[in-house]
C-alpha positions in Angstrom: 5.7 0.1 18.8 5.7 2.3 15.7 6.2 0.2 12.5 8.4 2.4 10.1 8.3 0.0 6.9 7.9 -3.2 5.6 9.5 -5.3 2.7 8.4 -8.7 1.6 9.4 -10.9 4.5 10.2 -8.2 7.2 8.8 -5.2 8.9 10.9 -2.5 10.8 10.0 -0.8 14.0 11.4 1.7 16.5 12.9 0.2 19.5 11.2 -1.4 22.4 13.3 -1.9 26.4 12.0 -5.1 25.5 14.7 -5.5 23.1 17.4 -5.1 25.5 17.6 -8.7 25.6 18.5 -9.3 22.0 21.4 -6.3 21.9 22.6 -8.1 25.2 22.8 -11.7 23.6 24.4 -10.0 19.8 26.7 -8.3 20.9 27.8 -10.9 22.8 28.8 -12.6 19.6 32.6 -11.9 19.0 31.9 -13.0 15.3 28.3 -10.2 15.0 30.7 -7.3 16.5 34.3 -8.5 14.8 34.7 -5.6 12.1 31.9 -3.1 14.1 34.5 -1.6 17.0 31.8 -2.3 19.4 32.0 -4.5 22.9 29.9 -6.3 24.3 27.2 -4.8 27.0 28.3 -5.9 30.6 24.6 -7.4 31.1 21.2 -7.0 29.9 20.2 -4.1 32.4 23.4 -2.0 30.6 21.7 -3.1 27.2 18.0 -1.3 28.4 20.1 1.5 30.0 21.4 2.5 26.3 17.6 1.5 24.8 16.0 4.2 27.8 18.6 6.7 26.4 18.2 6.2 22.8 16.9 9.3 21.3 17.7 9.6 17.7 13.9 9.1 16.4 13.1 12.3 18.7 16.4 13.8 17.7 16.5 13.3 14.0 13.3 11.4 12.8 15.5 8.5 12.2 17.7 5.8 13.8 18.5 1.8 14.0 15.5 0.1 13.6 14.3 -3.5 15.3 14.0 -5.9 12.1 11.5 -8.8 12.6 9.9 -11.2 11.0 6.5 -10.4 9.5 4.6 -13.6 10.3 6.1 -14.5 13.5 7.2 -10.9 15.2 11.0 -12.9 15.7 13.3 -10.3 16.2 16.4 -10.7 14.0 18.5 -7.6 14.3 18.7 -4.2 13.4 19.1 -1.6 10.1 18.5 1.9 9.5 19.9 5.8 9.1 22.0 7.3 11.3 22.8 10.9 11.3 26.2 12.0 12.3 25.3 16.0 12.6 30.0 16.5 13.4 30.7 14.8 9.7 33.2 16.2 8.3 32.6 14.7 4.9 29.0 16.1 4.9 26.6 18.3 7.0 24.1 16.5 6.5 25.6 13.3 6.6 23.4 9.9 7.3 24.7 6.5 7.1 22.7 2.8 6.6 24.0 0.4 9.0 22.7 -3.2 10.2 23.6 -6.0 12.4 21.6 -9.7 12.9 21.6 -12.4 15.1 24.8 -14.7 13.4 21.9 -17.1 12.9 20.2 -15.2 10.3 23.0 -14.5 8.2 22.9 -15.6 4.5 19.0 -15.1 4.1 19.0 -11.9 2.2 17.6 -9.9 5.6 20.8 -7.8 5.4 20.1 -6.6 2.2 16.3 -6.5 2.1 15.8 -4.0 5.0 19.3 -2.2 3.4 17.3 -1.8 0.7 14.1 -0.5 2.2 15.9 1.7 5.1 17.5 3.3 1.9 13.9 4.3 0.2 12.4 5.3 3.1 15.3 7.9 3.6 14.5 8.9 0.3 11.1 8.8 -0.3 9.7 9.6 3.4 13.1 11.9 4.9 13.7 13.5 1.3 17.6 12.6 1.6 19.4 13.3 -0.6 22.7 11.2 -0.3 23.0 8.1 2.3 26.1 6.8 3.1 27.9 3.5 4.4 30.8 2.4 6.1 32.1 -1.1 6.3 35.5 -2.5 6.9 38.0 -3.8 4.1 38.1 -7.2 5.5 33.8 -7.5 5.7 33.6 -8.9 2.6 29.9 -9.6 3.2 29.1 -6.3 4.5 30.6 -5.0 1.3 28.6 -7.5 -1.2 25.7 -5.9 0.8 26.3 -2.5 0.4 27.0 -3.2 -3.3 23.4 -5.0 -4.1 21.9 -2.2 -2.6 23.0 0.1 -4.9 25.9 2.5 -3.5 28.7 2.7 -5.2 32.5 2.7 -3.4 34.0 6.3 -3.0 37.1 5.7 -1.1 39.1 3.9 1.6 39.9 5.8 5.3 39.6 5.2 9.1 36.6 4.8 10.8 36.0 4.4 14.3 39.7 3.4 14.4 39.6 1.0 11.8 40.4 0.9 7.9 36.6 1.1 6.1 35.2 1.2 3.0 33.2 4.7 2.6 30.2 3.9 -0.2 27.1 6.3 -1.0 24.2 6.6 -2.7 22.1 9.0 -3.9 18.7 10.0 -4.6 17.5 8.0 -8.0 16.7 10.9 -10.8 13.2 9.3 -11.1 10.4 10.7 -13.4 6.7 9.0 -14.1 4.8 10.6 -16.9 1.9 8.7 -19.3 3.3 7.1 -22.2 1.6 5.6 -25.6 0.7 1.4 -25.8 4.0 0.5 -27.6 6.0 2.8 -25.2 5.0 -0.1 -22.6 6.5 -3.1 -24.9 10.4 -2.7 -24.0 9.2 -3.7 -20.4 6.2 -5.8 -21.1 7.6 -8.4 -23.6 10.7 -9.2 -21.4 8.8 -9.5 -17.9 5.4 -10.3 -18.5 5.4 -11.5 -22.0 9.1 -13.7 -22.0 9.7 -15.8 -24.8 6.1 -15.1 -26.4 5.5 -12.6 -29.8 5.5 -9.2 -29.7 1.7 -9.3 -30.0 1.2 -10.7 -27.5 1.9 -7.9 -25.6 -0.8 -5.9 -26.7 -4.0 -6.2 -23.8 -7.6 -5.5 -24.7 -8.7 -1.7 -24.1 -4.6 -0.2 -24.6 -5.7 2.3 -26.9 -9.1 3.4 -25.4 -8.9 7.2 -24.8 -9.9 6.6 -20.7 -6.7 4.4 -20.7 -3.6 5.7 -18.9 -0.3 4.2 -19.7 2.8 5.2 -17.2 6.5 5.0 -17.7 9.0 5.1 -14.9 12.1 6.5 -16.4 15.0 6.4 -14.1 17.8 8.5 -15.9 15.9 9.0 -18.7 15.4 5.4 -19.6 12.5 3.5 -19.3 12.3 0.8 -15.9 8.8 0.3 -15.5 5.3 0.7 -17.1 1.8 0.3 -15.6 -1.3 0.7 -17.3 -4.7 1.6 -16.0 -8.1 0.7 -17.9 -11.6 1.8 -17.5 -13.5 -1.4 -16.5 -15.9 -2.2 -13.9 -15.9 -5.2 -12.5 -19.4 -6.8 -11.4 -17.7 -8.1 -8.2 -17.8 -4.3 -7.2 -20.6 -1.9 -6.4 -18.7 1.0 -7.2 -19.5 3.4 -9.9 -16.4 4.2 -11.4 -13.8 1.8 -11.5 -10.5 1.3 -13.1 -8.8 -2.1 -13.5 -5.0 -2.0 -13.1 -2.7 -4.2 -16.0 0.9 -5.2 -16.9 2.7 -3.9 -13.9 6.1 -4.5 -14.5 9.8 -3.3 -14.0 12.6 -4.4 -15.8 14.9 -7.1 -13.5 17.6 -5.0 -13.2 15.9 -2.5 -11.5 13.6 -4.5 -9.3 13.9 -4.3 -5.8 14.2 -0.8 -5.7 10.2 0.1 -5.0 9.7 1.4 -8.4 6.4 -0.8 -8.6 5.3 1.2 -5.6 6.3 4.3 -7.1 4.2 3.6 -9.9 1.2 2.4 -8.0 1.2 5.7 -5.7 1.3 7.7 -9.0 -1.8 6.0 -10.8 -3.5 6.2 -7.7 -3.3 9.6 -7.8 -3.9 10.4 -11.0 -7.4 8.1 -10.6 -8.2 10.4 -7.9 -8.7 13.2 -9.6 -10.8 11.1 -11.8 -13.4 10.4 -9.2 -12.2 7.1 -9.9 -13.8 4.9 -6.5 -12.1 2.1 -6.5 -9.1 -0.1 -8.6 -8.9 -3.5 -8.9 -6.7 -6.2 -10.8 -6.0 -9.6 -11.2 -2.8 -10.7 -9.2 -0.3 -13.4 -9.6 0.3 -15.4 -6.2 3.8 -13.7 -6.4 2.5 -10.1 -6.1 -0.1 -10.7 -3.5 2.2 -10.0 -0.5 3.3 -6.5 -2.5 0.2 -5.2 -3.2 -1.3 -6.3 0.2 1.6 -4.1 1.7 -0.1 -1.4 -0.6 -3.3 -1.7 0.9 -5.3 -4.2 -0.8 -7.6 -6.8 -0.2 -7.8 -10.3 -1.8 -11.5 -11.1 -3.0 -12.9 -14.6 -3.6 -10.7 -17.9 -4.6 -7.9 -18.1 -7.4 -8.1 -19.0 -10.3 -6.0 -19.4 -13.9 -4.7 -17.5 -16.4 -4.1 -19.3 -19.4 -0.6 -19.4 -19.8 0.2 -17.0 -17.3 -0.8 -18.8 -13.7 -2.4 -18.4 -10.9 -4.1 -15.4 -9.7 -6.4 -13.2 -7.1 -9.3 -10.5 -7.9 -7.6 -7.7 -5.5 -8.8 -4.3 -4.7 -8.7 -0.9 -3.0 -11.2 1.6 -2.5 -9.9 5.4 -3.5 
């Protein structure tokens, strides 16, 4: 089964006739299908007739995905893009839609794989504008579709029923190196809380091998990252760069702009000859930057007040 992305607690996947049983037992759920215009499938074999036919990945490189739980494989529900190729509202029109199991409801999942169904139609598919329907009365579909990011456009009938039409479109991001104190407005809030100015400042900032990145979404600075030439004797490798103050502003977390900024200093190190980058992460960005592809080293240990962390690594 092909994975298509993951997020923090969840992984989605194409389809499986495997899954048949779990659209048989959802839909069977007057409360998951209330405000969806859907019935129920007559029996499980009906539900793997419609999985057989399903041909929106070979159709359109998209589709509903199967969410599931990364450390267990439970299947949970479904997200992802469809494209509706008769839309009169737009010829190119694609739309985010997700259902779960009434049991999972309430644990964020809606709005966690919303969220990454969203930047992998932007970032892998190059869309451009990604739409949603939900209906007036879903008020939870509606809280969803707001935390995600798209904004309402107007009220109309969908599928028979009065929706809510939202959209969202492509962030205007840009990533270009920045000076030392061009970081602070992001490091002092997030890294540094509470703490002076100063203290902001890391060993190395103003070395001339040291790259400094902004993310600037809209012009204004989200996120910085800084990248330092310094081998660490844990390593073998030649050239080495050690990775410091990640960090995007809380506003605009969630949205894969860590990634974003990851991807571009890996890049840039590249055509450094740079071999390999490693850093020292705090327990609550292991799972991130292990989805990134990189690999814990030896035990934890502490950072004076800052906490708990992991050597972590990737070879270039």
């Amino acid at each position: 089964m092909k994975i298509i992305t993951q997020t923090r607690r969840l992984y989605l996947r194409e389809f499986s006739l495997d899954d048949a049983i779990h659209f048989y037992n959802m839909n069977l759920d007057e409360d998951v299908i209330k405000y969806t215009g859907d019935t129920a499938f007559s029996s499980e074999a009906e539900a793997r007739t419609f999985l057989t036919n399903y041909d929106q990945y070979k159709l359109h490189n998209m589709g509903r995905w199967a969410v599931c739980d990364k450390n267990t494989d439970e299947f949970l529900g479904w997200c992802g893009l469809k494209h509706h190729p008769e839309s009169t509202i737009d010829n190119t029109f694609v739309e985010v839609g997700y259902r779960f199991y009434k049991t999972h409801w309430g644990k964020g999942y809606a709005t966690e794989s919303t969220k990454a169904a969203i930047y992998y139609g932007f970032n892998t598919l190059n869309l451009k504008t990604i739409y949603a329907h939900a209906h007036i009365e879903n008020i939870a579909s509606l809280k969803v579709l707001e935390k995600c990011g798209l904004q309402f456009i107007h009220q109309d009938n969908y599928d028979g029923m009065p929706a809510k039409l939202y959209k969202v479109e492509t962030p205007n991001i840009n990533i270009k190196q920045i000076t030392t104190k061009e970081t602070y407005p992001v490091r002092h809030p997030v890294l540094r809380a509470g703490r002076p100015i100063e203290e902001c400042e890391f060993n190395g900032d103003d070395l001339e091998a040291t790259i400094h990145l902004g993310l600037y979404l809209d012009n204004t600075l989200a996120g910085v990252a800084t990248f330092l030439k310094q081998n660490n004797t844990l390593f073998n490798a030649s050239l080495q760069y050690q990775l410091r103050g990640m960090a995007v502003l809380e506003k605009h977390q969630g949205k894969r702009f860590g990634e974003a900024l990851l991807k571009y200093g890996e890049t840039l190190l590249k055509k450094k000859d740079t071999t390999l980058l490693w850093f020292n992460a705090r327990v609550i960005a292991v799972p991130f930057y292990k989805r990134n592809g990189y690999t814990i080293i030896g035990n934890s240990f502490e950072i004076p007040k800052v906490g708990t962390h992991f050597v972590m690594y990737k070879t270039l």
